[in-house]
N, C-alpha and C positions, 0 to 999 in steps of 0.2 A: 560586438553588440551583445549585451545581456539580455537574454530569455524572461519575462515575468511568469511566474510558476506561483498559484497560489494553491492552497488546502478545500477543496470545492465540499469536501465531507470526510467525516471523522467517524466511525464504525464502532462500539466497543462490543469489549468480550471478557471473556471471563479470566481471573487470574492478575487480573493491569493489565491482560493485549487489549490492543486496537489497531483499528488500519485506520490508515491515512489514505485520501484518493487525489489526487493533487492533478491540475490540469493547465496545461502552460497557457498566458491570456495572449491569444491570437483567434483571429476569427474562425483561420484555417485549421485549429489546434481540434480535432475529434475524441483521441484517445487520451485516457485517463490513466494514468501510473496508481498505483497501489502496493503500499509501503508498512509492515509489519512494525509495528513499536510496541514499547511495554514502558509503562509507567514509571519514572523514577530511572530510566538509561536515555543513556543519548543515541543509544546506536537504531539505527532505521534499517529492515531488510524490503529489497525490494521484493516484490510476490512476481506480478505482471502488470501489462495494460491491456488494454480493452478499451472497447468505442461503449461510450456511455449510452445509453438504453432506455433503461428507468430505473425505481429505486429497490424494487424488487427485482428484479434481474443481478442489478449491481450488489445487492446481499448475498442471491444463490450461488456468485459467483466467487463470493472472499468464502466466504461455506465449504464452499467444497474443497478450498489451496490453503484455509486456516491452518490446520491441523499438520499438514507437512513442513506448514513453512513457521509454526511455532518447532517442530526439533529441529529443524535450519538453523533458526536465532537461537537454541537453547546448546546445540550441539553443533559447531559450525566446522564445514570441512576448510581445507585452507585456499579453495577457491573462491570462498566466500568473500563478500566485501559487502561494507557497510556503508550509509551515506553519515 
């Protein structure tokens, strides 16, 4: 059986990043995935998930793992994987 997994919010930043917050559609589905991109690549880094909140919550929280997890996608060790 296939998961439906849609894009619930899109975040930008500076430079081409954005986050993606994606949330699979099930009723029972709480938590939210959060996935690092940059404009013009295909590659997607995951960050984390988290149980959605509100819409400030969910900004203080890509805020504070942005910045590590842009040298993650800029400089990747080789445990890394992309989706």
């Amino acid at each position: 059986m296939e998961k439906g997994i849609k894009v619930v919010a899109r975040y930008y930043y500076q430079h081409g990043y954005f986050v993606e917050a994606s949330q699979e559609n099930s009723a029972t589905a709480r938590d939210r995935d959060y996935w690092l991109c940059r404009k013009n690549s295909a590659k997607k880094l995951y960050m984390f998930s988290s149980p959605y909140r509100n819409d400030q919550e969910e900004e203080h929280l890509i805020l504070n793992r942005i910045s590590e997890n842009i040298q993650k996608f800029e400089n990747p060790s080789p445990n890394i994987r992309y989706a």
